[in-house]
PyMOL Python script that loads the backbone (N, CA, C, O; Angstrom):
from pymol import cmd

cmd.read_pdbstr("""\
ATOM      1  N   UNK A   1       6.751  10.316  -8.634  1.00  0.00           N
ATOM      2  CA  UNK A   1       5.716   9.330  -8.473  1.00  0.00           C
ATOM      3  C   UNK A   1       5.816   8.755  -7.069  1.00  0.00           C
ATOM      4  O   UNK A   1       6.923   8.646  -6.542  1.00  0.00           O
ATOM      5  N   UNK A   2       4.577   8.341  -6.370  1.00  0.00           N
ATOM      6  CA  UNK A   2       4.348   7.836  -5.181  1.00  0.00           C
ATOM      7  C   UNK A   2       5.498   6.698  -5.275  1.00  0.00           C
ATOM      8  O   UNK A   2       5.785   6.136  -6.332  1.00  0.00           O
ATOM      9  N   UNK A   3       6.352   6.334  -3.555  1.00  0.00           N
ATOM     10  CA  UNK A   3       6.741   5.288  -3.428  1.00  0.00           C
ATOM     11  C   UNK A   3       5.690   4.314  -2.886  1.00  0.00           C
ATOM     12  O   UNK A   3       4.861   4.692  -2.059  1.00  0.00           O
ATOM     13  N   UNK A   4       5.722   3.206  -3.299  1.00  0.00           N
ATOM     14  CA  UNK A   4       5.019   2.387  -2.008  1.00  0.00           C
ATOM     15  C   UNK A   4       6.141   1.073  -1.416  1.00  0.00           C
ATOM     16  O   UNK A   4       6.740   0.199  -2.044  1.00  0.00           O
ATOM     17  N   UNK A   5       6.098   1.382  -0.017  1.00  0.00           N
ATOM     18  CA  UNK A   5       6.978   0.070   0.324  1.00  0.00           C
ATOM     19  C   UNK A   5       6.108  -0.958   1.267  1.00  0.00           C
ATOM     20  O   UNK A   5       5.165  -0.486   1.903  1.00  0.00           O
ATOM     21  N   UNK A   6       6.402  -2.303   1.361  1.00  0.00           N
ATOM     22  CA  UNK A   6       5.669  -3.248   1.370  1.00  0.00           C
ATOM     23  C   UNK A   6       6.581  -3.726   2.536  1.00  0.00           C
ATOM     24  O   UNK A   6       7.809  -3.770   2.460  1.00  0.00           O
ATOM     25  N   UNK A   7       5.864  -4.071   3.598  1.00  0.00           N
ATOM     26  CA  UNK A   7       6.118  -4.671   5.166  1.00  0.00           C
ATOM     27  C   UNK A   7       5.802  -6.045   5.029  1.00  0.00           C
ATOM     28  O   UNK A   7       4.927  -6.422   4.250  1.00  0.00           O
ATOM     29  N   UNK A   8       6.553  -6.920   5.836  1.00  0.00           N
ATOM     30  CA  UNK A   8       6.147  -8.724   5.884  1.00  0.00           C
ATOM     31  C   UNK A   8       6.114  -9.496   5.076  1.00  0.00           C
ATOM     32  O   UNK A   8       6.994  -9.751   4.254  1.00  0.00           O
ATOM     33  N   UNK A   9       5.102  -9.970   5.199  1.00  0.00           N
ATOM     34  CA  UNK A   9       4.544 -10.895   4.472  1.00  0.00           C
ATOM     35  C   UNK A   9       4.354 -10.764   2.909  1.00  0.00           C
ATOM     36  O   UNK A   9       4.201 -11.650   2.068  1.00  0.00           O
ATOM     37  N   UNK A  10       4.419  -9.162   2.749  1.00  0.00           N
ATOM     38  CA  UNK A  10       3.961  -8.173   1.785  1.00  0.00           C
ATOM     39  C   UNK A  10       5.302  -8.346   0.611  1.00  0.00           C
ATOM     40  O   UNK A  10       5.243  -8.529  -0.604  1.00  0.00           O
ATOM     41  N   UNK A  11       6.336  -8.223   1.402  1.00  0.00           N
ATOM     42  CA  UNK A  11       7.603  -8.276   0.732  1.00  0.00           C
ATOM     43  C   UNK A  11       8.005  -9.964   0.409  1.00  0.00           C
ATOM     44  O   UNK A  11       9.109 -10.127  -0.108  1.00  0.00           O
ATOM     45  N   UNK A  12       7.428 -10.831   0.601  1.00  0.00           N
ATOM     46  CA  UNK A  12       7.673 -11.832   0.127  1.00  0.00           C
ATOM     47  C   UNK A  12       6.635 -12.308  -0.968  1.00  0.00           C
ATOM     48  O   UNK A  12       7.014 -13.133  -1.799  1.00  0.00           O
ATOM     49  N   UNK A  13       5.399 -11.844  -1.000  1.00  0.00           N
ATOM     50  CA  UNK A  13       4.634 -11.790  -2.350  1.00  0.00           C
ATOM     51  C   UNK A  13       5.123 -11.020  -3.216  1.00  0.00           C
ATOM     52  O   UNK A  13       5.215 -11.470  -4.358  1.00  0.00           O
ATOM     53  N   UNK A  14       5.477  -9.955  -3.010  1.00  0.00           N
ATOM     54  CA  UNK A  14       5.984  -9.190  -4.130  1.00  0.00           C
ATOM     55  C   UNK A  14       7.279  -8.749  -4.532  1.00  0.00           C
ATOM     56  O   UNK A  14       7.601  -7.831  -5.287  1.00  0.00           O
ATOM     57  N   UNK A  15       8.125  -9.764  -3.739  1.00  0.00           N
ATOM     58  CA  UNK A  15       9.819 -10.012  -4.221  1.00  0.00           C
ATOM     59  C   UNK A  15      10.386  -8.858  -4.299  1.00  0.00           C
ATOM     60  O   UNK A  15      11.173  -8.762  -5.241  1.00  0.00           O
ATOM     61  N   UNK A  16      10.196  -7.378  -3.240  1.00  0.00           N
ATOM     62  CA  UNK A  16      10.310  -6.362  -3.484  1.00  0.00           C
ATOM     63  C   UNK A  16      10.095  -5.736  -1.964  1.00  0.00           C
ATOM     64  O   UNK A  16       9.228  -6.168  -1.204  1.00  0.00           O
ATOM     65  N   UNK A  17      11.092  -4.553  -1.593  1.00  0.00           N
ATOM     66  CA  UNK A  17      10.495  -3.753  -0.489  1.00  0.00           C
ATOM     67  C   UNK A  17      10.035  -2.702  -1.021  1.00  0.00           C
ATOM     68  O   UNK A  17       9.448  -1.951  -0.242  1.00  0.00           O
ATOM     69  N   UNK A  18      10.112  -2.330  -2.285  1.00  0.00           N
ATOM     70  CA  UNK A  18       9.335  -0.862  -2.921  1.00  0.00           C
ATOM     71  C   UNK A  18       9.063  -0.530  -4.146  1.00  0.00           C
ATOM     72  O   UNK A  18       9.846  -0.468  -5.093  1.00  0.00           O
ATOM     73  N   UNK A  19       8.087  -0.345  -4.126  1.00  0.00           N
ATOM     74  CA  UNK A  19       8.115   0.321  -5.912  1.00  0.00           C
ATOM     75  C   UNK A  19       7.284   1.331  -6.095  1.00  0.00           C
ATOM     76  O   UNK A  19       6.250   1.683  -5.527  1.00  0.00           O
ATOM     77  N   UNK A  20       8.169   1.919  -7.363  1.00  0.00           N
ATOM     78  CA  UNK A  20       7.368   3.327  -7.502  1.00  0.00           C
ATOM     79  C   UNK A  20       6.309   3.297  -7.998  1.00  0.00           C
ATOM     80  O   UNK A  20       6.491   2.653  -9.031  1.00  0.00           O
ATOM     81  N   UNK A  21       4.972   3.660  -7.933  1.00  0.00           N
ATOM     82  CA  UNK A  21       3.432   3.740  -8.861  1.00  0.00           C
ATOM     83  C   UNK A  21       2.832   5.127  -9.272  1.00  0.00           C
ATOM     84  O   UNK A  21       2.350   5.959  -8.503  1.00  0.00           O
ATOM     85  N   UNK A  22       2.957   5.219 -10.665  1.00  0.00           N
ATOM     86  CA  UNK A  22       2.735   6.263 -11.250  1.00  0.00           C
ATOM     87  C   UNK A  22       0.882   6.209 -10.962  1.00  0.00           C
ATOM     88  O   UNK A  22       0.107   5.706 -11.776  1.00  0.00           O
ATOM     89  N   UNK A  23       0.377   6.952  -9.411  1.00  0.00           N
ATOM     90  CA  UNK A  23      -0.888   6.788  -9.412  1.00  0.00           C
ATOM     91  C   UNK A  23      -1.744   8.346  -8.813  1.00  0.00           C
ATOM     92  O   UNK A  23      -0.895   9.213  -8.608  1.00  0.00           O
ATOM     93  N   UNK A  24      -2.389   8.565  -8.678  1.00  0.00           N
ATOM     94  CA  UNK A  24      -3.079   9.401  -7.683  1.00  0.00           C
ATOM     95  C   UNK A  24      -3.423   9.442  -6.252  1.00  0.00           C
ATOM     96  O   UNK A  24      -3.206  10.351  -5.452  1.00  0.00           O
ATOM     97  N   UNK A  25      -3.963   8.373  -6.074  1.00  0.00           N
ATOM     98  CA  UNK A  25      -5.200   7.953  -4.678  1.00  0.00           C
ATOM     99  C   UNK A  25      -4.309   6.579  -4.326  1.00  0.00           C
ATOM    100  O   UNK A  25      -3.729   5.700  -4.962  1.00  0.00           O
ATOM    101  N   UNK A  26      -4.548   6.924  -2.950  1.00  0.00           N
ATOM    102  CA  UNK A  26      -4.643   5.322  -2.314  1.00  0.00           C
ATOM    103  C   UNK A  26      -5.432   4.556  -2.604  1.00  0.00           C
ATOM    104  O   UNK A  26      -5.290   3.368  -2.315  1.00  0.00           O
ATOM    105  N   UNK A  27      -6.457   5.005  -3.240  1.00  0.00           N
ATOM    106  CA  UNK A  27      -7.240   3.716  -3.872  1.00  0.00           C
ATOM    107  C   UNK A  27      -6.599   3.197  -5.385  1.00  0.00           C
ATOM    108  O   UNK A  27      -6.676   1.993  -5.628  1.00  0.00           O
ATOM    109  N   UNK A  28      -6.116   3.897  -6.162  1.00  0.00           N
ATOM    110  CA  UNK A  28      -5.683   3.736  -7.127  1.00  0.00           C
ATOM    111  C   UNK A  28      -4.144   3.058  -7.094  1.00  0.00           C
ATOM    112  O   UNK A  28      -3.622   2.381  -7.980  1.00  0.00           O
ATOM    113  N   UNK A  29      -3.711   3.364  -6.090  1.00  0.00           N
ATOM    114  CA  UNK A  29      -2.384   2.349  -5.610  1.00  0.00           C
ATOM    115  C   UNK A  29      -2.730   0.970  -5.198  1.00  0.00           C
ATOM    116  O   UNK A  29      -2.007  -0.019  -5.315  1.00  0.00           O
ATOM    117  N   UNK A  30      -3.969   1.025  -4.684  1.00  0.00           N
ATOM    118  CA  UNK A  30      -4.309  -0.830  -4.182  1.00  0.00           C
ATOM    119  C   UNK A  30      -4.714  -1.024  -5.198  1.00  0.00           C
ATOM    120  O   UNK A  30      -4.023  -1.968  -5.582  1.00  0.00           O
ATOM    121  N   UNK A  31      -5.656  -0.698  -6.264  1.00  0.00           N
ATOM    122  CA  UNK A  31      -5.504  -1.252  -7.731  1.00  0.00           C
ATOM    123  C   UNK A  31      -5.245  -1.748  -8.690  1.00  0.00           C
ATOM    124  O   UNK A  31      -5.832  -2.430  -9.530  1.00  0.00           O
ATOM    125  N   UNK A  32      -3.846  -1.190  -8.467  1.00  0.00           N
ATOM    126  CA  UNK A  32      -2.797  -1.120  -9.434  1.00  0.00           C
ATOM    127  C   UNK A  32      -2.069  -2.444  -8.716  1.00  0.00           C
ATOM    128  O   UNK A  32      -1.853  -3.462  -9.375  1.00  0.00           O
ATOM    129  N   UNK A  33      -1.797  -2.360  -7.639  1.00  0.00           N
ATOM    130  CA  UNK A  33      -1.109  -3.766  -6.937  1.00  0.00           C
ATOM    131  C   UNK A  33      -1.990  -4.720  -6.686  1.00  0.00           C
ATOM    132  O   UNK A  33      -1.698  -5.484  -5.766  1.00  0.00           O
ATOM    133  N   UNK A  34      -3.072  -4.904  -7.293  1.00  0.00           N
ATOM    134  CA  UNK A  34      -4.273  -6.134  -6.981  1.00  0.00           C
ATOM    135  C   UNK A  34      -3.867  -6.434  -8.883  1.00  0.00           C
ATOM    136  O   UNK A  34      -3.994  -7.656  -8.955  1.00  0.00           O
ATOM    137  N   UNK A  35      -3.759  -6.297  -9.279  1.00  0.00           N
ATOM    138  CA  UNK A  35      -3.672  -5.809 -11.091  1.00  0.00           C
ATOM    139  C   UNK A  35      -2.539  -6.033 -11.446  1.00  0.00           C
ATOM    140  O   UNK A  35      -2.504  -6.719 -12.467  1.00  0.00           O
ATOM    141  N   UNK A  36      -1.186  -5.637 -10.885  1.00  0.00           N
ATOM    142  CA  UNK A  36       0.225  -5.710 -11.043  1.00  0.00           C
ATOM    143  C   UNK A  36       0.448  -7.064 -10.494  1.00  0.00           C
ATOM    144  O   UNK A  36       0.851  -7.857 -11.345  1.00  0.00           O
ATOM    145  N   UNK A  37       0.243  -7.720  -8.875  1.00  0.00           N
ATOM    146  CA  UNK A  37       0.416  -8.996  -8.863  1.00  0.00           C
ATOM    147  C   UNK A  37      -0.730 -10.123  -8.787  1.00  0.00           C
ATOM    148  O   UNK A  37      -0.844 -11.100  -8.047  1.00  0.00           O
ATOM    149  N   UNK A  38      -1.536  -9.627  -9.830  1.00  0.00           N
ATOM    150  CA  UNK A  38      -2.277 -10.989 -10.024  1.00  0.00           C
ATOM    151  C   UNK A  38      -3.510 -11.533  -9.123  1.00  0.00           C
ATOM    152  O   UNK A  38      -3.993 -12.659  -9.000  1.00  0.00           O
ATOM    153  N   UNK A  39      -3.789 -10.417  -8.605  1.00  0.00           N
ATOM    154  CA  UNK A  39      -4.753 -11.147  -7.341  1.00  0.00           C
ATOM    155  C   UNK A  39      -4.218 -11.428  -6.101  1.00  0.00           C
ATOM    156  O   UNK A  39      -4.966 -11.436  -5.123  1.00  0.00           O
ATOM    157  N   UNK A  40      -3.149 -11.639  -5.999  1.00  0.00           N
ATOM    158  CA  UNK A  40      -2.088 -12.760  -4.822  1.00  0.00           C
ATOM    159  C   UNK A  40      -2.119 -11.801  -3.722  1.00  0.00           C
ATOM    160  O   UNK A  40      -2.345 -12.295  -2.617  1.00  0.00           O
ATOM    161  N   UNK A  41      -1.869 -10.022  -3.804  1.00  0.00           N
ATOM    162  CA  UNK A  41      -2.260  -9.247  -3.142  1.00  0.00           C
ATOM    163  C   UNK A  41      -3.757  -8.873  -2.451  1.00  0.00           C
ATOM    164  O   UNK A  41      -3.748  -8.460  -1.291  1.00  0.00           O
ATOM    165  N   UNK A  42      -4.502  -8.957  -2.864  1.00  0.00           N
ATOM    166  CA  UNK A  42      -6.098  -8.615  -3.201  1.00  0.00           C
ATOM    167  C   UNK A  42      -6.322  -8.954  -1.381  1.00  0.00           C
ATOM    168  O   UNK A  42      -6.635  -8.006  -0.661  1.00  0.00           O
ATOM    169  N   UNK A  43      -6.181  -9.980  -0.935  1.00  0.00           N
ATOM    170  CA  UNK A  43      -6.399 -10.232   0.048  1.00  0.00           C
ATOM    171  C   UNK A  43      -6.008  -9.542   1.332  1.00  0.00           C
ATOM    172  O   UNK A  43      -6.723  -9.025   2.190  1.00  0.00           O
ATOM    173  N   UNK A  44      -4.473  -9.682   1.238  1.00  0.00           N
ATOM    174  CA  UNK A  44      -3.673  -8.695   1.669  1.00  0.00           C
ATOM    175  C   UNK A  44      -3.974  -7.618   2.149  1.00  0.00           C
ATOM    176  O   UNK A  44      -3.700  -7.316   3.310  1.00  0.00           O
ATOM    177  N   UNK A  45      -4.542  -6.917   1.396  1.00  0.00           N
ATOM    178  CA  UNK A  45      -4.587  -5.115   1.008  1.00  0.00           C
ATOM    179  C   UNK A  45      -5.872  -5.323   1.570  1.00  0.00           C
ATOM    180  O   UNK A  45      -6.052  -4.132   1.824  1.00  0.00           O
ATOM    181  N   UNK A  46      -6.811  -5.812   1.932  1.00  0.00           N
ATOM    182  CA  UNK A  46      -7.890  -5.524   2.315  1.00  0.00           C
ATOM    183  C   UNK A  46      -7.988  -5.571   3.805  1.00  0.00           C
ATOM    184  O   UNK A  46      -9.158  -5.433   4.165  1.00  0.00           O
ATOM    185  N   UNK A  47      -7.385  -5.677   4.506  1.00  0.00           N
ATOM    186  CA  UNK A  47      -7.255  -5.865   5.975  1.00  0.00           C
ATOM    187  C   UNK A  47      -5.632  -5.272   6.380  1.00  0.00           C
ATOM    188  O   UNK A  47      -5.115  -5.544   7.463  1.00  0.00           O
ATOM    189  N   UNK A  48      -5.152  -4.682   5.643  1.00  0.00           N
ATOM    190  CA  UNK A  48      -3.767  -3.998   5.805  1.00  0.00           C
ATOM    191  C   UNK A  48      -4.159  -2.237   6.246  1.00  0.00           C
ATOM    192  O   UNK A  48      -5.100  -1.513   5.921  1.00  0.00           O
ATOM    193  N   UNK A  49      -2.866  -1.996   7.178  1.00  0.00           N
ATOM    194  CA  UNK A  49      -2.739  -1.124   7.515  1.00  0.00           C
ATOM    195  C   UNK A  49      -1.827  -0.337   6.482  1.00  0.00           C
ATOM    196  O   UNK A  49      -0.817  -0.808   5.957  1.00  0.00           O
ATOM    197  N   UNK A  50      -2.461   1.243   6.220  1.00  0.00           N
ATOM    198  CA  UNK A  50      -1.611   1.506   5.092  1.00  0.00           C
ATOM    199  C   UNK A  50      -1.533   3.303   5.548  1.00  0.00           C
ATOM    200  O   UNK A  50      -2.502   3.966   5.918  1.00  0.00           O
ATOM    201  N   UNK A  51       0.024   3.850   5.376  1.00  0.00           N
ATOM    202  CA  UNK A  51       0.100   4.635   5.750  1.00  0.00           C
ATOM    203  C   UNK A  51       0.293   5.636   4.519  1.00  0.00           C
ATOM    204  O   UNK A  51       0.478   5.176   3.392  1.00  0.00           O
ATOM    205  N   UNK A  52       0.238   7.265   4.796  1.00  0.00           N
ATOM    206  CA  UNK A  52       0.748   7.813   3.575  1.00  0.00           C
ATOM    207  C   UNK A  52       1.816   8.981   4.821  1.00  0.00           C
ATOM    208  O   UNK A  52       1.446   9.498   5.875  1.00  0.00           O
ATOM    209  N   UNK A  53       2.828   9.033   4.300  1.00  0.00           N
ATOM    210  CA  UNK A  53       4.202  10.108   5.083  1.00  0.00           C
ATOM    211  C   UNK A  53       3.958   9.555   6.506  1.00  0.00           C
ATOM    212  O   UNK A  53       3.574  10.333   7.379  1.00  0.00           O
ATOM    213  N   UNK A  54       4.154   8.313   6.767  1.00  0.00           N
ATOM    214  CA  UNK A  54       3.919   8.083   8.514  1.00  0.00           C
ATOM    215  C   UNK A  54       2.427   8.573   9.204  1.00  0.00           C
ATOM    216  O   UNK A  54       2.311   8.769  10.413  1.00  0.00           O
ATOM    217  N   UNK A  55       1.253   8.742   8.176  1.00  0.00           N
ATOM    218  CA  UNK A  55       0.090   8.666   8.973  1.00  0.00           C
ATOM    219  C   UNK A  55      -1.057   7.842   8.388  1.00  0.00           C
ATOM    220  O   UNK A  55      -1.283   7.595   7.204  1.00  0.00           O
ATOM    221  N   UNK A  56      -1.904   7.377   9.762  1.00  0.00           N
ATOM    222  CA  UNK A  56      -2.604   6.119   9.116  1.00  0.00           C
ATOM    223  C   UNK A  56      -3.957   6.736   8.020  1.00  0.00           C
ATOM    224  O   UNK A  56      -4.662   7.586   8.565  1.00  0.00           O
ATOM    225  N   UNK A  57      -4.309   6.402   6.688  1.00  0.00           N
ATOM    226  CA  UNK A  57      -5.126   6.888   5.552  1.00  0.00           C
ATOM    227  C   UNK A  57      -6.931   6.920   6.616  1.00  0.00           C
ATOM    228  O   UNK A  57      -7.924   7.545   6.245  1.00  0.00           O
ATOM    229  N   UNK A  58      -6.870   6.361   7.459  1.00  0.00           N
ATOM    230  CA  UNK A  58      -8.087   6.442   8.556  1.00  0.00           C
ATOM    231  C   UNK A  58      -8.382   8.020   8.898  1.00  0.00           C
ATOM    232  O   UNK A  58      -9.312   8.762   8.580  1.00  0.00           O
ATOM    233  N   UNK A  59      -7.216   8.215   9.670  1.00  0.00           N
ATOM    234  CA  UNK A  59      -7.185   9.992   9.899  1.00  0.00           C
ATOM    235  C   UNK A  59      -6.741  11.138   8.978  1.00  0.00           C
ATOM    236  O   UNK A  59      -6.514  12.286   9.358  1.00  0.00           O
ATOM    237  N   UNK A  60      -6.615  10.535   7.305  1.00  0.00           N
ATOM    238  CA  UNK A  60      -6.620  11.449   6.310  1.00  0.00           C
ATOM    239  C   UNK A  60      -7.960  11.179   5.752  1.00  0.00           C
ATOM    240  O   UNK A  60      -8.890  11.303   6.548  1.00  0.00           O
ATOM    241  N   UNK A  61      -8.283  10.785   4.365  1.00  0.00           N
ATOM    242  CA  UNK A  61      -9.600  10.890   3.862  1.00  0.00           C
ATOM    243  C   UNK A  61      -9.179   9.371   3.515  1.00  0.00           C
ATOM    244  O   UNK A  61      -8.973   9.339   2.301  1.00  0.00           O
ATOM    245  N   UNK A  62      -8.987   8.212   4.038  1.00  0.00           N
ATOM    246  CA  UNK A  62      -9.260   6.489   3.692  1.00  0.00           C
ATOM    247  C   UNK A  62      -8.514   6.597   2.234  1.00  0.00           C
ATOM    248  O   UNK A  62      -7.736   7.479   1.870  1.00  0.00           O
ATOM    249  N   UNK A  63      -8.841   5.774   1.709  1.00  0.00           N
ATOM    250  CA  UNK A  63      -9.043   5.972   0.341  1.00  0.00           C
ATOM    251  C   UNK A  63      -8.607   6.383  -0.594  1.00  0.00           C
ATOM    252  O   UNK A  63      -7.837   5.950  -1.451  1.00  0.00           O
ATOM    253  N   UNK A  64      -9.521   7.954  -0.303  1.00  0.00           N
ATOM    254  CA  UNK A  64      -9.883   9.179  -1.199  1.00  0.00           C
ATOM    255  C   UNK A  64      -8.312   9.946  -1.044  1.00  0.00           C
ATOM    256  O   UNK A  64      -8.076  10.882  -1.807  1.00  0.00           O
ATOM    257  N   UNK A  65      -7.332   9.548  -0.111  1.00  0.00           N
ATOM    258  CA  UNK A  65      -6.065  10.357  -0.075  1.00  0.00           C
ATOM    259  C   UNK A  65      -5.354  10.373  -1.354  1.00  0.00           C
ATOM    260  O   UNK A  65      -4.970   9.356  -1.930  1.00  0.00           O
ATOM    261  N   UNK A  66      -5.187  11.632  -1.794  1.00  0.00           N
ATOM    262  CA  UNK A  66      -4.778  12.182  -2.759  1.00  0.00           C
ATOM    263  C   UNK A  66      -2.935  12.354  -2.750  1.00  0.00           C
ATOM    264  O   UNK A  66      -2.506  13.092  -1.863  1.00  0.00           O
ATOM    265  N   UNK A  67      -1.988  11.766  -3.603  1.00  0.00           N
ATOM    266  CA  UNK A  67      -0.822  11.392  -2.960  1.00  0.00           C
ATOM    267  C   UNK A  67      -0.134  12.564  -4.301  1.00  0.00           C
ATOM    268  O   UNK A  67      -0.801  12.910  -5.276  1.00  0.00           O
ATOM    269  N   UNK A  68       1.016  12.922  -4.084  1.00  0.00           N
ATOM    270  CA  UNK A  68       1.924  13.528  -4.080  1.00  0.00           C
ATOM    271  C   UNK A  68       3.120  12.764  -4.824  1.00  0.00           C
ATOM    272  O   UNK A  68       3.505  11.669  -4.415  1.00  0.00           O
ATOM    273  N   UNK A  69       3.610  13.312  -5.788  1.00  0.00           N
ATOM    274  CA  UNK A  69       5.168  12.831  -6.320  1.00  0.00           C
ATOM    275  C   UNK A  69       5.927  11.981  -5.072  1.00  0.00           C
ATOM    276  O   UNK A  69       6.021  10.759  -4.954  1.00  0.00           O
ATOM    277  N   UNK A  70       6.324  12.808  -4.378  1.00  0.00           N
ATOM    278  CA  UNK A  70       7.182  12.512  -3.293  1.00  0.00           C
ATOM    279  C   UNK A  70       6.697  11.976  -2.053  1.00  0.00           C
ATOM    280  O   UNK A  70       7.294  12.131  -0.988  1.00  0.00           O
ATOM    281  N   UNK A  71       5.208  11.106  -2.232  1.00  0.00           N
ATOM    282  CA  UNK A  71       4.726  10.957  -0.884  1.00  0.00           C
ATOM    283  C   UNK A  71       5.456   9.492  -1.248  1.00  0.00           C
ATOM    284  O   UNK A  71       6.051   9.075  -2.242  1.00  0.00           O
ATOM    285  N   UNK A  72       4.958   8.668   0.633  1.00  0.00           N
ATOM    286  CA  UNK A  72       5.324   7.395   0.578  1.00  0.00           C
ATOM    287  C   UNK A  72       4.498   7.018   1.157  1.00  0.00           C
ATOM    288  O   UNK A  72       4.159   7.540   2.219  1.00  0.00           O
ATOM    289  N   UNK A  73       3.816   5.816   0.550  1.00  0.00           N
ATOM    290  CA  UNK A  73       2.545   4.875   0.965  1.00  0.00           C
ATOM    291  C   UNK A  73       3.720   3.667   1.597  1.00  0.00           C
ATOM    292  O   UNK A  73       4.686   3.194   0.999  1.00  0.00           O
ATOM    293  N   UNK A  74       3.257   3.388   2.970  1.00  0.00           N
ATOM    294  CA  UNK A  74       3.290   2.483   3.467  1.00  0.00           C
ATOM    295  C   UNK A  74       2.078   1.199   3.960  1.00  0.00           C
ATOM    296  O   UNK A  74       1.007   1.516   4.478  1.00  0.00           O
ATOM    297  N   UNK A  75       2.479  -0.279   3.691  1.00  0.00           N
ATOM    298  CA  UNK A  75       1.033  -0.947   3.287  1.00  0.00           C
ATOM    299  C   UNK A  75       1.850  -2.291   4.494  1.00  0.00           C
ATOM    300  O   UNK A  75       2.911  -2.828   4.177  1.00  0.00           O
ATOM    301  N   UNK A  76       1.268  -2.560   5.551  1.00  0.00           N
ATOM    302  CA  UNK A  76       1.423  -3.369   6.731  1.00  0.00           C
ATOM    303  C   UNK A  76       0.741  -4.271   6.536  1.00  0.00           C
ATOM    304  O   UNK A  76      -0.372  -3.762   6.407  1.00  0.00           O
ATOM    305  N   UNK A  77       0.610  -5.682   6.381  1.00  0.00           N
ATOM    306  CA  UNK A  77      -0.260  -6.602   6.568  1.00  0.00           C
ATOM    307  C   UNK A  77      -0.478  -6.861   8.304  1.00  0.00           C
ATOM    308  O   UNK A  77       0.483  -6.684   9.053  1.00  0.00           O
ATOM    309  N   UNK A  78      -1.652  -7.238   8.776  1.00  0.00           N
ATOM    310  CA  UNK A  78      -1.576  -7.595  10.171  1.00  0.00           C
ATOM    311  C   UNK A  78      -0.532  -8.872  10.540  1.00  0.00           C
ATOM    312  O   UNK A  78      -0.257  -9.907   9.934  1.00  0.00           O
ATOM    313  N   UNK A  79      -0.074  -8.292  11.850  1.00  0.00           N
ATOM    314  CA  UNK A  79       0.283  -9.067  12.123  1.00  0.00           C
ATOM    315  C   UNK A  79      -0.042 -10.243  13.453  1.00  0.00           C
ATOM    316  O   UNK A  79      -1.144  -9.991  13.940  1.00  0.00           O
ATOM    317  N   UNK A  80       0.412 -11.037  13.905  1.00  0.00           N
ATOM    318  CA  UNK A  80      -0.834 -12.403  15.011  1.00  0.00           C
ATOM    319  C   UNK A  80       0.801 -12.269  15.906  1.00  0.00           C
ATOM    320  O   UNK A  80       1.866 -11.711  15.641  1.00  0.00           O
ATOM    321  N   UNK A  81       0.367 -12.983  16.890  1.00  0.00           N
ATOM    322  CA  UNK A  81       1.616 -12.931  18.145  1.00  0.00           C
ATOM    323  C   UNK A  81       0.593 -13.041  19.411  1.00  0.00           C
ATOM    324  O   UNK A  81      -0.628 -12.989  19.558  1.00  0.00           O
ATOM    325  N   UNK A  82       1.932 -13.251  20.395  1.00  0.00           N
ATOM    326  CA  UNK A  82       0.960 -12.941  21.710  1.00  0.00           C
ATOM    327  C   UNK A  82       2.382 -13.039  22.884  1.00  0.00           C
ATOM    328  O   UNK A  82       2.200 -12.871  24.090  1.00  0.00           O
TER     329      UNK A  82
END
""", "prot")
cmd.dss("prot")
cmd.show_as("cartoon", "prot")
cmd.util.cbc("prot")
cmd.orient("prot")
């Protein structure tokens, strides 16, 4: 099953740097974590950078990326600085 590990801000909503999600799609992984914590994510995930094996889901099919036992979704919230 897909890992997904959680960067920032990400890891302090969800008291966790990873968990496994028995899912298909990157869409079906933000789902499941809008659903799993309650909304508290929802926001999050919508302006997050999210990778699958170190590449951004932009230059695979968004979304529609179709994940793998052994893949790893990585999910970045932005970050502000200067």
């Amino acid at each position: 099953m897909p890992t997904v590990k959680f960067y920032a801000s990400l890891r302090k909503v969800t008291g966790v740097r990873e968990a496994d999600i028995p899912v298909g799609s990157v869409k079906e992984v933000l789902e499941r974590l809008s659903s799993d914590y309650e909304g508290k994510l929802r926001r999050y995930l919508k302006i997050s950078t999210i990778l699958v094996n170190g590449k951004n889901v932009i230059h695979l099919k968004g979304k529609r990326t179709r994940l793998k036992p052994d893949d790893v979704v990585s999910i970045f919230p932005p970050l502000g600085g200067g």
